[in-house]
DRENTI-948750 format. One line per 4 residues: their letters; for each residue x, y, z of C-alpha. Coordinates in pm, whole numbers. Layout:
BEGIN
A> X:Y:Z | ...
***
This chain:
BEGIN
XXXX> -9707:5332:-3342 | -9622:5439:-3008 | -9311:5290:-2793 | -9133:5345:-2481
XXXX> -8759:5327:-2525 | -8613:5249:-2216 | -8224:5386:-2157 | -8175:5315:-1807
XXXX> -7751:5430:-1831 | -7570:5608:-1544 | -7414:5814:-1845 | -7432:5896:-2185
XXXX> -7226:5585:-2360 | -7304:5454:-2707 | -7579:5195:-2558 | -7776:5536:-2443
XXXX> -7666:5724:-2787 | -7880:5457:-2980 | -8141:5412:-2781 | -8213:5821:-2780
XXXX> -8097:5841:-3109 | -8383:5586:-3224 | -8631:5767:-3022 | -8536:6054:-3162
XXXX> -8590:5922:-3544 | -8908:5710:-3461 | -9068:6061:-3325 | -8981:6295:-3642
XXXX> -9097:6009:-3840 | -9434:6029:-3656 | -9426:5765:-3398 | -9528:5879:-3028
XXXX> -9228:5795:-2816 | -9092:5825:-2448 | -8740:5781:-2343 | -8763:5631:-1964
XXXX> -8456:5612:-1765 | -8276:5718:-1445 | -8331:6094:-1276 | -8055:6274:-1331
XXXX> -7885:6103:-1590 | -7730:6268:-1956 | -7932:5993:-2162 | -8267:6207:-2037
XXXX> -8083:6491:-2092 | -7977:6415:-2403 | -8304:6300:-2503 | -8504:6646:-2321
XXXX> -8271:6848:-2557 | -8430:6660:-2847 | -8788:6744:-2816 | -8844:6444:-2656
XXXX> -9097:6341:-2360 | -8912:6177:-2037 | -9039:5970:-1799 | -8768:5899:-1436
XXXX> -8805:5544:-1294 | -8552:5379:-1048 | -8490:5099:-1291 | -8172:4996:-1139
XXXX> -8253:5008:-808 | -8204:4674:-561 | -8405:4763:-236 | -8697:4624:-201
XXXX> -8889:4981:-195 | -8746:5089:-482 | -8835:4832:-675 | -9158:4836:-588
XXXX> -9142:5245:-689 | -9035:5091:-1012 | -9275:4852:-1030 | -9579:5138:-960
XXXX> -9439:5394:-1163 | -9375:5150:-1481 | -9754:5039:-1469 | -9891:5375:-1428
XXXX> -9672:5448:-1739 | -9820:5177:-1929 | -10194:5253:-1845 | -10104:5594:-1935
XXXX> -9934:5529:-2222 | -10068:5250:-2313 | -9768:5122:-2563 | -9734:4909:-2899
XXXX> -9385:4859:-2798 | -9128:4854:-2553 | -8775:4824:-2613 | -8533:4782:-2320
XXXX> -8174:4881:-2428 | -8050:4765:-2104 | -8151:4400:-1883 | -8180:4612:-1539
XXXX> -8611:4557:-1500 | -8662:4392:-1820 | -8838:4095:-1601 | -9056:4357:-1470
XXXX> -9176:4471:-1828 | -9203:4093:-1917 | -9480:4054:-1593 | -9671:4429:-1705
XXXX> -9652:4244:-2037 | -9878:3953:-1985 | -10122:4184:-1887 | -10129:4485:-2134
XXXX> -10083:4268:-2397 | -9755:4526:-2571 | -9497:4407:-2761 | -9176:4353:-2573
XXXX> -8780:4391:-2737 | -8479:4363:-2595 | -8208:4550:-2744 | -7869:4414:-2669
XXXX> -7578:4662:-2698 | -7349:4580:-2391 | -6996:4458:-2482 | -7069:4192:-2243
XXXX> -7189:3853:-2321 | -7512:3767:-2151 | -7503:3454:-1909 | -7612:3124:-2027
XXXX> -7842:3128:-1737 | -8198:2973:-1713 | -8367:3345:-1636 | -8174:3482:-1925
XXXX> -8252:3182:-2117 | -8671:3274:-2017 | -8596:3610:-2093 | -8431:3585:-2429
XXXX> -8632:3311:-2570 | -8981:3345:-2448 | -9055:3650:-2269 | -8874:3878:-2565
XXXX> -9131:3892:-2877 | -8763:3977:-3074 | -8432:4056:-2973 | -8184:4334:-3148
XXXX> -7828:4264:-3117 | -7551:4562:-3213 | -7318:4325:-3359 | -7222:3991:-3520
XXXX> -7053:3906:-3244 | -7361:3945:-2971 | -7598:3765:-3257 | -7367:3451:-3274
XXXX> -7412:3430:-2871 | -7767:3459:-2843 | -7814:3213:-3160 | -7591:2959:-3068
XXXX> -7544:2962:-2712 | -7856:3127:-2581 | -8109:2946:-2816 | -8269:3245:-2932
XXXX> -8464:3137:-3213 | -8375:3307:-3550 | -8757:3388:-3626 | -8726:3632:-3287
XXXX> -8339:3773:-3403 | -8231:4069:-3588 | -7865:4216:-3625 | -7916:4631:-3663
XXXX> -7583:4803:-3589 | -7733:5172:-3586 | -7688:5469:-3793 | -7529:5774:-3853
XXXX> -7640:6091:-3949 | -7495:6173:-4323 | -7673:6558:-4311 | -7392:6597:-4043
XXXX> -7103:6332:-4087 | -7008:6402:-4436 | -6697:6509:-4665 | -6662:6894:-4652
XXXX> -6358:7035:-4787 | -6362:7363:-4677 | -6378:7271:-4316 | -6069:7024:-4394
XXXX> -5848:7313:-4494 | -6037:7561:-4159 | -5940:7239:-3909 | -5673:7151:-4060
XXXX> -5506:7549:-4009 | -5679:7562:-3717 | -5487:7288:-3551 | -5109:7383:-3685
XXXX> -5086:7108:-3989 | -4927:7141:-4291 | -4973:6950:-4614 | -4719:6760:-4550
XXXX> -4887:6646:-4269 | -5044:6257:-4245 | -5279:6374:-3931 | -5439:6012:-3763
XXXX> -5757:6109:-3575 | -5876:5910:-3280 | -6267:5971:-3152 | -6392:5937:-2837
XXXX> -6348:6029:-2446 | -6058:5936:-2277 | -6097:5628:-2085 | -5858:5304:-2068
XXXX> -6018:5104:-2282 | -6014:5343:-2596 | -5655:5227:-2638 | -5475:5607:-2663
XXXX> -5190:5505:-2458 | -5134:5206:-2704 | -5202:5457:-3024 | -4922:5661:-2878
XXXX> -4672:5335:-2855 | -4777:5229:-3191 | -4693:5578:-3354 | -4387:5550:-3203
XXXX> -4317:5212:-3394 | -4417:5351:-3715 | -4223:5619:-3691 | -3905:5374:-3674
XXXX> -4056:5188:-3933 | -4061:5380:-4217 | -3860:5725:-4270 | -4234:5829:-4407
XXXX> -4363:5823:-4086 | -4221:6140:-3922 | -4495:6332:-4085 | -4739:6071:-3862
XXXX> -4953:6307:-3643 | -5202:6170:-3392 | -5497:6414:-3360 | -5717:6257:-3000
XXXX> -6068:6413:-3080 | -6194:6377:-2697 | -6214:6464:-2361 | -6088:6338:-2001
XXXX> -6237:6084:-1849 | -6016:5800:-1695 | -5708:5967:-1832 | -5614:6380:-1842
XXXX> -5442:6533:-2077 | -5146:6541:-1856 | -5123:6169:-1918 | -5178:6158:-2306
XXXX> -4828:6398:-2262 | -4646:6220:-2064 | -4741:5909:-2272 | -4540:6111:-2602
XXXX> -4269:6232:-2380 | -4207:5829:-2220 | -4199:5719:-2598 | -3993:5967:-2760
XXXX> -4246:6192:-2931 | -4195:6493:-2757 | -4415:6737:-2623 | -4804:6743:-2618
XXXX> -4841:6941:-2949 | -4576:6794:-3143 | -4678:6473:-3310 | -4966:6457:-3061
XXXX> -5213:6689:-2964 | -5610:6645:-2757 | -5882:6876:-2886 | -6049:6847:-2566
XXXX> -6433:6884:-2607 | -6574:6985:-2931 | -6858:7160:-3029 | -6848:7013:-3402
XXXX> -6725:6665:-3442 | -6800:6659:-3811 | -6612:6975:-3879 | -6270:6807:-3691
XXXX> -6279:6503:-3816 | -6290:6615:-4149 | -5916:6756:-4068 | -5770:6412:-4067
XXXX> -5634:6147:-4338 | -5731:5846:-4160 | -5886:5730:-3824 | -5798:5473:-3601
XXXX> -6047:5292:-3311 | -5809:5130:-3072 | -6045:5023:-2854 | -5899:4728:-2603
XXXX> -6248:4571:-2576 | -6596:4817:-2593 | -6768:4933:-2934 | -7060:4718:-2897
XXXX> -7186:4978:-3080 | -6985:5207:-3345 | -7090:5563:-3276 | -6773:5684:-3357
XXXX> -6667:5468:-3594 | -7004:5515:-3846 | -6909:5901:-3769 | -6577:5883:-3926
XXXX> -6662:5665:-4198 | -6949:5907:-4277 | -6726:6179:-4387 | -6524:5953:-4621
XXXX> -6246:5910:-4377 | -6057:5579:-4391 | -6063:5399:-4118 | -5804:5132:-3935
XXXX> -5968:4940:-3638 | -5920:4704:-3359 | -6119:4338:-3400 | -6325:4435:-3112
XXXX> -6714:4447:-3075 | -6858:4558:-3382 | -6549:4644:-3561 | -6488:4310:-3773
XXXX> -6870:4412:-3963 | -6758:4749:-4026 | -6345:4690:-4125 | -6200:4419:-4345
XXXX> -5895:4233:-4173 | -5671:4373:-4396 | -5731:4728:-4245 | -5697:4557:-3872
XXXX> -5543:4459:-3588 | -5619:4258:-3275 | -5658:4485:-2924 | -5348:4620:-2811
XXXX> -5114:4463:-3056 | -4921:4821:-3118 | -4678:4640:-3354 | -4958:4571:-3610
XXXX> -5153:4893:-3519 | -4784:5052:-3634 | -4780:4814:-3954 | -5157:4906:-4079
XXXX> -5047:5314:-3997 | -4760:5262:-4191 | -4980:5130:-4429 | -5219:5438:-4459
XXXX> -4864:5638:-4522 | -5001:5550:-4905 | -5250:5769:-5039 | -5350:5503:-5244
XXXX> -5413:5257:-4965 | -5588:5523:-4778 | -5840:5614:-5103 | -5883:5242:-5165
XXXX> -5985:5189:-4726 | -6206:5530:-4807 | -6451:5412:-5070 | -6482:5025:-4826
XXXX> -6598:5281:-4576 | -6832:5508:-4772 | -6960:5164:-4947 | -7033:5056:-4553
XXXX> -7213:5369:-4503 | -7504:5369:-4792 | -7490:4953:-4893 | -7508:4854:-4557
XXXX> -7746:5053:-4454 | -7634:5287:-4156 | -7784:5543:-4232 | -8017:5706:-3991
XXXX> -8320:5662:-4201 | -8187:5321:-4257 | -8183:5245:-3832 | -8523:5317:-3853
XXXX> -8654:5133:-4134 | -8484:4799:-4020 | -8654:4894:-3656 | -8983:4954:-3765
XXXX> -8944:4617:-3946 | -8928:4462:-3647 | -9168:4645:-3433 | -9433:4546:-3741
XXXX> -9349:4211:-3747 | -9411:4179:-3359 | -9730:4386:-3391 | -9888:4290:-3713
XXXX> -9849:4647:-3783 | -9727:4832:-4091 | -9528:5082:-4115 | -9216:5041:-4371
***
């Protein structure tokens, strides 16, 4: 099968991490694929770095000579090409596609991974419905909008959260005692990891307020330590310590210390006891969640995007509600509560099929059933 997976993102966010991530799997599996997107932006990169072929389009553009750029350069693609599928993992063009469409005769997806809930609009409506031989949402949450507000038929609708690579996210014990030295913790230690870069709506500054609760909670709690696996972005490091400082937790390095970049993910996040996604309102898509879970660390989560498939309640808490946040870490002060949260997640991981190889299967399920094709 060969498909064009287009990841027109100004940066490399989850939406462009499963878009390239798929391309990435559909092409070791055998499947000729291109990644098109914008010129100059990390989801090429990313996907370059990967073996993969490129194609630069000005997908997003507005003026009327780019667009027509966009419109030459997509059907030259096409003849070249000449695709089974193409899957747009963002709306910017997608009505182009569905015009080059009617003509080559490929099958067309749309691939909804945004946080944001598409209009109720009549040209969304087109889109969605007729124009879209089948439609991927990330998440419960974006499948019960296109259902039952959008009208998507449920013959054209599939829910596929992603997948995570388990040859790299996985328990290793000897890099938990390495990070774990490496980063000043004792045993005594209850070390919370939060993933990601270090933007606003990740919810550090409200991790930071919530360990503070805890920590008047429950006596237990002093041995709370908030490890931020990331990297500035909206916020510095500067503010992550003068967040512990305004809430009594002292110096940057004390209860709370920022990796800053990391080579190895999988090796820190092996360091830590439990996880926690804070997010205030993205995780559309779980990247960093499935990552965590992966490697058999329990995880506590916001309600937000994705989160509610991947967490029971019991283990969450709405956005930005730091007194609850404090109550569920106070919870995972039990190692009992945190083994019992561990094998939900690792369950999550191989039942509910997040896997990598698993992404793929359920995609190629759905490129098959749009092409009469058949590959799984």
């Amino acid at each position: 099968m060969r498909t064009i997976q287009v990841v027109n993102v100004r940066w490399f966010n989850a939406t462009a991490w499963y878009g390239v991530a798929l391309a990435e799997c559909l092409q070791k599996a055998g499947h000729e694929t291109i990644v098109a997107g914008l010129s100059g932006t990390p989801p090429l990169d990313a996907a370059r770095k990967r073996g993969l072929d490129t194609v630069e389009l000005p997908f997003n553009s507005n003026a009327p000579a780019g667009i027509a750029r966009c419109w030459h350069g997509m059907k030259a693609l096409v003849r070249a090409f000449r695709p089974d599928v193409v899957n747009c993992h963002r709306g910017e063009a997608f009505i182009l596609w569905a015009f080059l469409k009617k003509k080559h005769g490929f099958a067309l997806v749309r691939t909804r991974g945004d946080r944001r809930l598409p209009r109720n609009s009549f040209v969304n409506r087109w889109l969605y419905r007729h124009a879209s031989d089948a439609v991927i949402a990330t998440n419960s949450l974006m499948a019960r909008h296109l259902s039952g507000v959008m009208g998507v038929p449920n013959a054209k609708l599939s829910t596929i959260l992603g997948g995570v690579d388990t040859s790299r996210f996985h328990p290793d014990s000897v890099q938990r005692v390495h990070m774990r030295q490496a980063y000043g913790y004792g045993d005594e230690d209850v070390v919370m990891g939060l993933l990601g870069r270090m933007d606003e709506v990740k919810g550090i500054r409200e991790t930071i307020c919530a360990l503070a609760k805890a920590r008047a909670m429950d006596p237990r709690a002093q041995h709370l330590k908030l490890l931020i696996i990331g990297f500035e972005s909206q916020h510095s490091v500067q503010d992550v310590a003068r967040w512990s400082q305004e809430n009594g937790l002292g110096p940057l390095g004390d209860a709370v210390k920022v990796t800053g970049r990391v080579e190895s993910p999988e090796a820190v996040i092996n360091a830590l006891d439990f996880g926690i996604l804070s997010s205030l309102g993205s995780e559309a898509i779980a990247r960093a969640a499935l990552e965590i879970m992966a490697s058999r660390v329990p995880l506590i989560s916001s309600t937000t995007g994705v989160m509610p498939d991947l967490i029971p309640a019991t283990f969450s808490f709405p956005p930005g509600d730091t007194g609850a946040m404090a109550q569920r870490m106070v919870a995972m002060l039990d190692t009992g509560r945190r083994e019992e949260l561990a094998c939900v997640c690792e369950a999550k991981i191989t039942r509910g099929r997040l896997r990598l190889n698993d992404f793929l299967e359920d995609t190629l399920a759905v490129y098959d059933r749009i092409t009469g094709q058949h590959h799984v």
